[in-house]
Structure formats: structure tokens, C-alpha cells
PDB file of N, CA, C and O in Angstrom:
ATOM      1  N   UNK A   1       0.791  -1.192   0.000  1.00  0.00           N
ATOM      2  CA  UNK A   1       0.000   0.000   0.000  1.00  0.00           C
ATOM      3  C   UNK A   1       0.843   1.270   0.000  1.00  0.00           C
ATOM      4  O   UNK A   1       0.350   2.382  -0.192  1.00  0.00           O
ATOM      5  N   UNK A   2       2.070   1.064   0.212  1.00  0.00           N
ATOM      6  CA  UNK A   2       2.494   2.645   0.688  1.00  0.00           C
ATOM      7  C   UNK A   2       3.471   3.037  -0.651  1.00  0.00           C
ATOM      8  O   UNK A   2       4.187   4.038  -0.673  1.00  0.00           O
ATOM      9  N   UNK A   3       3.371   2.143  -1.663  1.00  0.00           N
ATOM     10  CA  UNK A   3       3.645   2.544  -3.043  1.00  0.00           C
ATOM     11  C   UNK A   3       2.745   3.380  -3.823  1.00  0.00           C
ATOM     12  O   UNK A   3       2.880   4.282  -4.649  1.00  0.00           O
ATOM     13  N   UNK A   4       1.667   2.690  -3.205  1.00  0.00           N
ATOM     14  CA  UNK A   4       0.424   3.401  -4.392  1.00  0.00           C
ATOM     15  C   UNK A   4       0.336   4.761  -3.878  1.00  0.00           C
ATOM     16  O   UNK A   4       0.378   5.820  -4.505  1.00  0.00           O
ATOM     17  N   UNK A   5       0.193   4.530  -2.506  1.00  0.00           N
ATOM     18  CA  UNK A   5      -0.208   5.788  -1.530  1.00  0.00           C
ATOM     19  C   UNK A   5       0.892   7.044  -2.069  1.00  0.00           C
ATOM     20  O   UNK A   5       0.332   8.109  -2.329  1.00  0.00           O
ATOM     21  N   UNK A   6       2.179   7.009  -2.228  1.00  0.00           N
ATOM     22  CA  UNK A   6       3.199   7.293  -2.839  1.00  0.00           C
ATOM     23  C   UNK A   6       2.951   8.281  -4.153  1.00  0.00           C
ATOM     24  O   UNK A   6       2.944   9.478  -4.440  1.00  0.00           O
ATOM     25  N   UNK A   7       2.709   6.696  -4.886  1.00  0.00           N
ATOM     26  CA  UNK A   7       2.718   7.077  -6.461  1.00  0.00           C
ATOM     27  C   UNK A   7       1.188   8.551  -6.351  1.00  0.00           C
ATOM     28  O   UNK A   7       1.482   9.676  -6.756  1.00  0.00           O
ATOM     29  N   UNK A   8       0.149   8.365  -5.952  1.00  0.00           N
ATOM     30  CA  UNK A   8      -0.957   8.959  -5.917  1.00  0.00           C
ATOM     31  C   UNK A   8      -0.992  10.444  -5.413  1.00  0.00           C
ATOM     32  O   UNK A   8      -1.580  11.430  -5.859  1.00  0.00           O
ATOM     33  N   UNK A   9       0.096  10.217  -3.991  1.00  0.00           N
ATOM     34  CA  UNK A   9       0.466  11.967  -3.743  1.00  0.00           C
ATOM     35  C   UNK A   9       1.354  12.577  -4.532  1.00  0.00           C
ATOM     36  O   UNK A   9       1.528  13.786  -4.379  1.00  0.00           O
ATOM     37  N   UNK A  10       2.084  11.860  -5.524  1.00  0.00           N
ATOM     38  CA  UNK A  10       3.041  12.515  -6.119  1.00  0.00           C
ATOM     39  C   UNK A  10       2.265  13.143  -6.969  1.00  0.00           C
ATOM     40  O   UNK A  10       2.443  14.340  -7.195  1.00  0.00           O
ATOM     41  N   UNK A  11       1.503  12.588  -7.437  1.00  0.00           N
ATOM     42  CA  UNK A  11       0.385  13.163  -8.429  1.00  0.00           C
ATOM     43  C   UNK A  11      -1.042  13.835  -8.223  1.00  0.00           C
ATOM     44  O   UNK A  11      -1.997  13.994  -8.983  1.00  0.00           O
ATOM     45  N   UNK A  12      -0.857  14.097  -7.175  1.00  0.00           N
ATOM     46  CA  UNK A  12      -1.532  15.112  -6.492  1.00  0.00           C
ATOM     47  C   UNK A  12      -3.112  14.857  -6.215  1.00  0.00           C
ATOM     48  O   UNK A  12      -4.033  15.629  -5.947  1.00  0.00           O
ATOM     49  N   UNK A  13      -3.030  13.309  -6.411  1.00  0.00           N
ATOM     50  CA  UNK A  13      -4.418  12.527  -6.046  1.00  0.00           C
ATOM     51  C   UNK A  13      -4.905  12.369  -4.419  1.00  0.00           C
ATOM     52  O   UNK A  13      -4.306  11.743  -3.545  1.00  0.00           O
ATOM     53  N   UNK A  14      -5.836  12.928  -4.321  1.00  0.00           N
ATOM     54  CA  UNK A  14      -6.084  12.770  -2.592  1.00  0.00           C
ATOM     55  C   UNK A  14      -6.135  11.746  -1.801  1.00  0.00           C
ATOM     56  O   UNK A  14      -5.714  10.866  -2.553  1.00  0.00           O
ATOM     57  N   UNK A  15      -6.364  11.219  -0.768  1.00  0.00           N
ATOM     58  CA  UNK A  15      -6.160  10.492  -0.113  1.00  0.00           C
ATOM     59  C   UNK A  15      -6.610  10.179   0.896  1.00  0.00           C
ATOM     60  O   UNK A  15      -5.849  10.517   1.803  1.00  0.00           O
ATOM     61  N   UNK A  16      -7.578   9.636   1.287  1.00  0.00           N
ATOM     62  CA  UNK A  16      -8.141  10.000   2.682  1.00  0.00           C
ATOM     63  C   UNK A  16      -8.985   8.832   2.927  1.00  0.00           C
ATOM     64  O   UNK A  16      -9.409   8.201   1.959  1.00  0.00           O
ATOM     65  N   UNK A  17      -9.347   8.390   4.429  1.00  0.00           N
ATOM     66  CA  UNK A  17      -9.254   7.249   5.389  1.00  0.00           C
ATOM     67  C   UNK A  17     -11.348   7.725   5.482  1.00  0.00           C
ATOM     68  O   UNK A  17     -11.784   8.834   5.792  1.00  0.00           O
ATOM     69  N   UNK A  18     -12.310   6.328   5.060  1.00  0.00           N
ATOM     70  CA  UNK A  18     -13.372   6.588   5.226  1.00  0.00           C
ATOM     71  C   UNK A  18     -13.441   5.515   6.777  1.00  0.00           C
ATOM     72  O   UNK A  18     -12.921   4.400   6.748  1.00  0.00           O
ATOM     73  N   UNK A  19     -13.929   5.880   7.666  1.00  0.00           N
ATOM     74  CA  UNK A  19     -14.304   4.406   8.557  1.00  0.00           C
ATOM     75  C   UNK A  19     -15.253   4.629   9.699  1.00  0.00           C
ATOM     76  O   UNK A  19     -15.678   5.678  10.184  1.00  0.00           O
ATOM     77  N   UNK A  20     -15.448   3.536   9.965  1.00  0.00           N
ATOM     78  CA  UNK A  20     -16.498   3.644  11.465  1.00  0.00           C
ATOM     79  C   UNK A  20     -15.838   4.236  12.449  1.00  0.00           C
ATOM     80  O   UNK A  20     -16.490   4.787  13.336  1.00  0.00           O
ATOM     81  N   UNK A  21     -14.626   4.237  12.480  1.00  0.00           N
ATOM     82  CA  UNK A  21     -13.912   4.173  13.774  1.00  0.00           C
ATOM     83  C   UNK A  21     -13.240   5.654  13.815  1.00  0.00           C
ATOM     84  O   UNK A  21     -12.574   6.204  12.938  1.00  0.00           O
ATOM     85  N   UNK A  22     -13.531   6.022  14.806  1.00  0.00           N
ATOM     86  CA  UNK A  22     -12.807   7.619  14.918  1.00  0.00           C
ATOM     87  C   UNK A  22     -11.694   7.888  14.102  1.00  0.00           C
ATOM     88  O   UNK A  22     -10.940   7.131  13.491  1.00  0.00           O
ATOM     89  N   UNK A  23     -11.742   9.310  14.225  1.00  0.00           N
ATOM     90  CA  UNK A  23     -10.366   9.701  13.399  1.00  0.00           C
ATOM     91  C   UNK A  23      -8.780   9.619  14.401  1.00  0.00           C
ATOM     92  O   UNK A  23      -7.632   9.513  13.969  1.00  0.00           O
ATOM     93  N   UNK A  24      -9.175   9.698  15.598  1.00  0.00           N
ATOM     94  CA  UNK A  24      -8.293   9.387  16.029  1.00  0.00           C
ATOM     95  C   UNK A  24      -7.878   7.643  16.463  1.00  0.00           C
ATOM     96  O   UNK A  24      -6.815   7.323  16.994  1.00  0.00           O
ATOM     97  N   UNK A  25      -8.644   6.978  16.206  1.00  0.00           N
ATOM     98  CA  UNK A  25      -8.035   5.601  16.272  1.00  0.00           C
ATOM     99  C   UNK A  25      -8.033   5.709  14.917  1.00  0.00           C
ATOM    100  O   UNK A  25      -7.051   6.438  14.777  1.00  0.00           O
ATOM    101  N   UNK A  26      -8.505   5.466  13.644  1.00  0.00           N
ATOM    102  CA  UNK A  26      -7.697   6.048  12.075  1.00  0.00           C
ATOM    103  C   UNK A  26      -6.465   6.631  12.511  1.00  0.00           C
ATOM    104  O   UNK A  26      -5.529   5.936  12.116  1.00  0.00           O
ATOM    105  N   UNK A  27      -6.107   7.578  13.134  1.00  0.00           N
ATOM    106  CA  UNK A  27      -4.628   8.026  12.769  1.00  0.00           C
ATOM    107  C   UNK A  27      -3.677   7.171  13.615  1.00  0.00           C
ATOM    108  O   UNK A  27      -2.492   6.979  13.344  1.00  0.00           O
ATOM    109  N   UNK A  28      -4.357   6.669  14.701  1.00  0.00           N
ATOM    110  CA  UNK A  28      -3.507   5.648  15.475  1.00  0.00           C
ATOM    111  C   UNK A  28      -3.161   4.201  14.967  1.00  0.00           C
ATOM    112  O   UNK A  28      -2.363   3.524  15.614  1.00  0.00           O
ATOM    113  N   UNK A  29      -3.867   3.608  13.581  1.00  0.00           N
ATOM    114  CA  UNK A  29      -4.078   2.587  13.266  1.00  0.00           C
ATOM    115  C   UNK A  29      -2.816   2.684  12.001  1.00  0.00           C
ATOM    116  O   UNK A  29      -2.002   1.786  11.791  1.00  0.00           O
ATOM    117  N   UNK A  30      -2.886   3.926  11.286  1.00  0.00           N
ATOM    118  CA  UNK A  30      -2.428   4.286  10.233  1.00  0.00           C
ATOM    119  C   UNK A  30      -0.699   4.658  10.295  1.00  0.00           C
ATOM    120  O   UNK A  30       0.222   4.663   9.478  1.00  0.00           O
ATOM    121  N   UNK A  31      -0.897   5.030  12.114  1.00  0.00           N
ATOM    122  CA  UNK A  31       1.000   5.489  12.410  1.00  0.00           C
ATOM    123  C   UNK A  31       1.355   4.638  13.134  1.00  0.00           C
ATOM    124  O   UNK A  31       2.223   4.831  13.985  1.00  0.00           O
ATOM    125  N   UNK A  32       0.754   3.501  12.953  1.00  0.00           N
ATOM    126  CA  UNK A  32       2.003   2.112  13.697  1.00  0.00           C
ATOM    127  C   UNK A  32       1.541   0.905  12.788  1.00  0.00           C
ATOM    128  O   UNK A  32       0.833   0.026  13.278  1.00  0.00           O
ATOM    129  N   UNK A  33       1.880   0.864  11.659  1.00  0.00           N
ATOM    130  CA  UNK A  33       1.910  -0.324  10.543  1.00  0.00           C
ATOM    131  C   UNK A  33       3.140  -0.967  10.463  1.00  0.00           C
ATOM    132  O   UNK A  33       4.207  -0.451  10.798  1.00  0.00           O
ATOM    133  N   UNK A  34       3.012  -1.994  10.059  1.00  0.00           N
ATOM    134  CA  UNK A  34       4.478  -2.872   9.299  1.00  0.00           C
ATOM    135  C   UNK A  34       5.081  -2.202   8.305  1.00  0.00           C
ATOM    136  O   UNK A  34       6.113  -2.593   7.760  1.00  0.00           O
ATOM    137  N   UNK A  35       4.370  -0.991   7.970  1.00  0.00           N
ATOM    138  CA  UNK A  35       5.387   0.045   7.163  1.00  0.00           C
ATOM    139  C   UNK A  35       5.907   1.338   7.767  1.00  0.00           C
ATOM    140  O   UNK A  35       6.640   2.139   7.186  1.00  0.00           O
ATOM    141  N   UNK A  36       5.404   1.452   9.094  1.00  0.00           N
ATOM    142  CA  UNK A  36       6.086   2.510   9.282  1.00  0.00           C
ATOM    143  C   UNK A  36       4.419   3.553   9.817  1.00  0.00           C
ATOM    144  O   UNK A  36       3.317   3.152  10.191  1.00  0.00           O
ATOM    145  N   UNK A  37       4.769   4.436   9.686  1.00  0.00           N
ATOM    146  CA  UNK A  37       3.976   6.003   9.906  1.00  0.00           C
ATOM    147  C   UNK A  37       3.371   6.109   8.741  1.00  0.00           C
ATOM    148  O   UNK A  37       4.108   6.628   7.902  1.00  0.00           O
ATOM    149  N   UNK A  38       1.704   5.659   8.120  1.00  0.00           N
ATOM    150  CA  UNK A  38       1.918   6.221   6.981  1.00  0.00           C
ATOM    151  C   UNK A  38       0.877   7.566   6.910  1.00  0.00           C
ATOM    152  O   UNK A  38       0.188   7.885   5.941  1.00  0.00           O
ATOM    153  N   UNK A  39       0.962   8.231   8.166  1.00  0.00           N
ATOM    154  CA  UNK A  39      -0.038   9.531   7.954  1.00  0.00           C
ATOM    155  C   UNK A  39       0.486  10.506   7.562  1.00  0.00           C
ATOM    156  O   UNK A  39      -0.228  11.491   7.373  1.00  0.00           O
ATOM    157  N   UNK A  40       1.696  10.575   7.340  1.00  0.00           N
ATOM    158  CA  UNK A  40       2.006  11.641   6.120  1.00  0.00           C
ATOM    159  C   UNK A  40       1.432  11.222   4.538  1.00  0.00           C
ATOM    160  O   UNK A  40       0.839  12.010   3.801  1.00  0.00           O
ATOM    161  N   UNK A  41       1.630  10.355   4.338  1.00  0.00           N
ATOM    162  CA  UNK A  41       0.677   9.986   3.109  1.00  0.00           C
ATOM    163  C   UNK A  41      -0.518   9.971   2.917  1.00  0.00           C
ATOM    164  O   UNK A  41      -0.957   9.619   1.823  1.00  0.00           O
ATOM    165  N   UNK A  42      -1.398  10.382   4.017  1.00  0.00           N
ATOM    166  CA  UNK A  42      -2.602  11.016   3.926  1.00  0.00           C
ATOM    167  C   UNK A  42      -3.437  12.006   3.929  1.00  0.00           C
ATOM    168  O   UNK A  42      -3.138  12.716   4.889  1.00  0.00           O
ATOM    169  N   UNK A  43      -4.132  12.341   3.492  1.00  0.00           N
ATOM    170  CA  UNK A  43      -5.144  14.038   3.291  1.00  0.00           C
ATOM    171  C   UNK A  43      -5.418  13.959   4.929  1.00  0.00           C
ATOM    172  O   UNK A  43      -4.777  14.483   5.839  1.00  0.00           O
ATOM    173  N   UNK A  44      -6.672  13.066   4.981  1.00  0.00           N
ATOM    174  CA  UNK A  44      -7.306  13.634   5.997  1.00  0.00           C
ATOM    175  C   UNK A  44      -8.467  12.199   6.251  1.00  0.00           C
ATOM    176  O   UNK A  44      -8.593  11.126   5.661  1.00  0.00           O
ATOM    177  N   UNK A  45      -8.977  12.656   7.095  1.00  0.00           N
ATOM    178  CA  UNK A  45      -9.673  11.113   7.531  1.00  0.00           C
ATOM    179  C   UNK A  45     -11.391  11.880   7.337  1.00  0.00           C
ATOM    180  O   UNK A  45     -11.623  13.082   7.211  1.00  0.00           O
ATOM    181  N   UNK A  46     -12.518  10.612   7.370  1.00  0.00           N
ATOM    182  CA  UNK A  46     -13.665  10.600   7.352  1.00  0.00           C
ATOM    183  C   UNK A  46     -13.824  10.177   8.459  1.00  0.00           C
ATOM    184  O   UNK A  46     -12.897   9.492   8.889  1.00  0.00           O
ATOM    185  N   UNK A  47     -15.045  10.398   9.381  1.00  0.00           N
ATOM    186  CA  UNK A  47     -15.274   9.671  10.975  1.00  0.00           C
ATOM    187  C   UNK A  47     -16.714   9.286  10.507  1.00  0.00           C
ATOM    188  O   UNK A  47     -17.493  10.234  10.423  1.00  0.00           O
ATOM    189  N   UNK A  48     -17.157   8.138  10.212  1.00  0.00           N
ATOM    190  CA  UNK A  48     -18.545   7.886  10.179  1.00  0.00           C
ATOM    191  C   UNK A  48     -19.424   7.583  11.916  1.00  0.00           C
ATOM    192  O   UNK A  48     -20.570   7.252  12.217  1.00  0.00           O
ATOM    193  N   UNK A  49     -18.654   7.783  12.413  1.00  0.00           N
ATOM    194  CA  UNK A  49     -19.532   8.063  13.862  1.00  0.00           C
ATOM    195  C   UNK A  49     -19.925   9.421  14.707  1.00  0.00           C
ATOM    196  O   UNK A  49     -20.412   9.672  15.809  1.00  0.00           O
ATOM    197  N   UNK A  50     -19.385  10.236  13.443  1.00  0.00           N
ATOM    198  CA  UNK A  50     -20.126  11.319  13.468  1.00  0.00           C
ATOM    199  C   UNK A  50     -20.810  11.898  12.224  1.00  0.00           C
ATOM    200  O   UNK A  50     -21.740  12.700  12.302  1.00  0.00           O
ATOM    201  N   UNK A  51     -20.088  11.264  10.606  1.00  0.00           N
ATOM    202  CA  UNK A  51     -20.720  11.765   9.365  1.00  0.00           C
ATOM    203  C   UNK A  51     -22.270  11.102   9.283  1.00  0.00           C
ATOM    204  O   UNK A  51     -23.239  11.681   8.792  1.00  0.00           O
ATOM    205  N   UNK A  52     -22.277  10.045   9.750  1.00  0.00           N
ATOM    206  CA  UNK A  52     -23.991   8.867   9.621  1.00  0.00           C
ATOM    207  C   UNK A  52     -23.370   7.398   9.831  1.00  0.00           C
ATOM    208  O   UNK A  52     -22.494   6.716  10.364  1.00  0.00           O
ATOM    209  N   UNK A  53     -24.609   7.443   8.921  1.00  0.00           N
ATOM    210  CA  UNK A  53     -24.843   5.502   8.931  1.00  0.00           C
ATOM    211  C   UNK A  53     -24.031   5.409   7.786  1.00  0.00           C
ATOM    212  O   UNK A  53     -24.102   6.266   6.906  1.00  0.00           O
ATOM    213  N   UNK A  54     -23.203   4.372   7.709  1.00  0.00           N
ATOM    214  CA  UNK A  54     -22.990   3.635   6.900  1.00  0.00           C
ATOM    215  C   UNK A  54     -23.339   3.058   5.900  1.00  0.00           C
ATOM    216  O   UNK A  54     -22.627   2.528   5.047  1.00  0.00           O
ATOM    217  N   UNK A  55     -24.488   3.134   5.954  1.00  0.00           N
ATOM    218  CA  UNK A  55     -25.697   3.111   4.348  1.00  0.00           C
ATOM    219  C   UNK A  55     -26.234   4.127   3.965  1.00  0.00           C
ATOM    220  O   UNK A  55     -27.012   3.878   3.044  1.00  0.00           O
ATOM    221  N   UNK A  56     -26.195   5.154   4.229  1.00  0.00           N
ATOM    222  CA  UNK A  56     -26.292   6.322   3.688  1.00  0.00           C
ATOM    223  C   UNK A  56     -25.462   7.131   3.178  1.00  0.00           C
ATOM    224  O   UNK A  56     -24.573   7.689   3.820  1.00  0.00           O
ATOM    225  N   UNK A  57     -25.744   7.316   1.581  1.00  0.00           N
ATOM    226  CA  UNK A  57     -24.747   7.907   0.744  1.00  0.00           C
ATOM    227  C   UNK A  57     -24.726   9.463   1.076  1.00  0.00           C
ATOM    228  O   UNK A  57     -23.873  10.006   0.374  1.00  0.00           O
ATOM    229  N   UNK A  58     -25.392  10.377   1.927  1.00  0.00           N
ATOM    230  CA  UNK A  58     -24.980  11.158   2.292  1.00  0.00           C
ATOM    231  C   UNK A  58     -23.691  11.448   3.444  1.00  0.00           C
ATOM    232  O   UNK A  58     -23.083  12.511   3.573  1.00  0.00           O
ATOM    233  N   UNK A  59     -23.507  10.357   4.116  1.00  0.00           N
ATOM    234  CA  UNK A  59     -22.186   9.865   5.193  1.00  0.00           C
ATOM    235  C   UNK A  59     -21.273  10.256   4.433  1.00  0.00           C
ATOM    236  O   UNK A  59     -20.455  11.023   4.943  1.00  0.00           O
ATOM    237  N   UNK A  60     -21.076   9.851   2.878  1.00  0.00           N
ATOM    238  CA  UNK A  60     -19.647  10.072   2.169  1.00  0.00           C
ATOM    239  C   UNK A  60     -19.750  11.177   1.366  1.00  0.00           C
ATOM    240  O   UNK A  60     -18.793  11.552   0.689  1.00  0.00           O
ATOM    241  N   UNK A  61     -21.114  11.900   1.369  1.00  0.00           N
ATOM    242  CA  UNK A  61     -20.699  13.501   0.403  1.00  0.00           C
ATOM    243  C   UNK A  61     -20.722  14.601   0.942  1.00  0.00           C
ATOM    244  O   UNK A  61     -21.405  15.539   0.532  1.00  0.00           O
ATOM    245  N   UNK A  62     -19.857  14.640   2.099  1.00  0.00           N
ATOM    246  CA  UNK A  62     -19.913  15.610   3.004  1.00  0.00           C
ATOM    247  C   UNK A  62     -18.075  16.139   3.002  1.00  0.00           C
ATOM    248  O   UNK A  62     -17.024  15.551   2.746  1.00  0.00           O
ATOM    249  N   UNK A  63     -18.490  17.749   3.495  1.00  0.00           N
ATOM    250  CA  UNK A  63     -17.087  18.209   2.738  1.00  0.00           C
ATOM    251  C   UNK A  63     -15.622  17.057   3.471  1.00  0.00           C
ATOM    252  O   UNK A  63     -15.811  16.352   4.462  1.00  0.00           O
ATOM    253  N   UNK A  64     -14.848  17.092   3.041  1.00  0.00           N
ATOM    254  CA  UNK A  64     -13.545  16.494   3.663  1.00  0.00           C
ATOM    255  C   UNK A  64     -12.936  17.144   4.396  1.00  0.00           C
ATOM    256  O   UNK A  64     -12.670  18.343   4.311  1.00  0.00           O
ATOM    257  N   UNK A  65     -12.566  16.145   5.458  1.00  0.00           N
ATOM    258  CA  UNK A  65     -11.735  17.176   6.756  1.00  0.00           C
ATOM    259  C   UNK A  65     -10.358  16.399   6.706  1.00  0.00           C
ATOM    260  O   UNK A  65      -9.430  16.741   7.439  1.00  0.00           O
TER     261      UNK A  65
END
């Protein structure tokens, strides 16, 4: 993953973490991998336990943080 993640910021493609789980366990999950730290390689995270439900396509068209 941290090739693509790579190749994608070089090219100025965004990047960002959708999940159930807070943004701060997202950033805690994301900076202790078998690769290392990879939250510099990321925009920014989604928190669906505060955007909605999970089946609702309004959860994911909400601005990015």
C-alpha cells in the first residue's frame, strides 16, 4: 500500500481514510503499521460516527476534513 499511496500523492491525487472508527483511532491505526507512519501519506480522515450511517450515501458527500 504505501507505493500506491506514494505514487498517488506525487500526483496530487487525494487520499483520505473513510471508517467507522474515529479519526483518532484512524490516525492511530495508520501510524504504527508494518510500514512505518503512513499519515504523512494522507489528506485527511472521514469519521462515520459522526458523518452517519454507513448506508447512507450522504455519510460520504460531506465536505472532507
Amino acid at each position: 500500500m504505501p507505493p500506491a499511496l506514494e505514487h498517488w500523492k506525487a500526483r496530487g491525487v487525494g487520499r483520505y481514510i473513510c471508517s467507522s472508527g474515529s479519526v483518532a483511532a484512524q490516525r492511530d491505526w495508520f501510524g504504527h503499521t508494518a510500514y512505518g507512519d503512513l499519515c504523512p501519506l494522507l489528506d485527511g480522515y472521514f469519521d462515520l460516527t459522526t458523518a452517519g450511517p454507513k448506508t447512507s450515501p450522504e455519510s460520504y458527500s460531506g465536505s472532507v476534513r
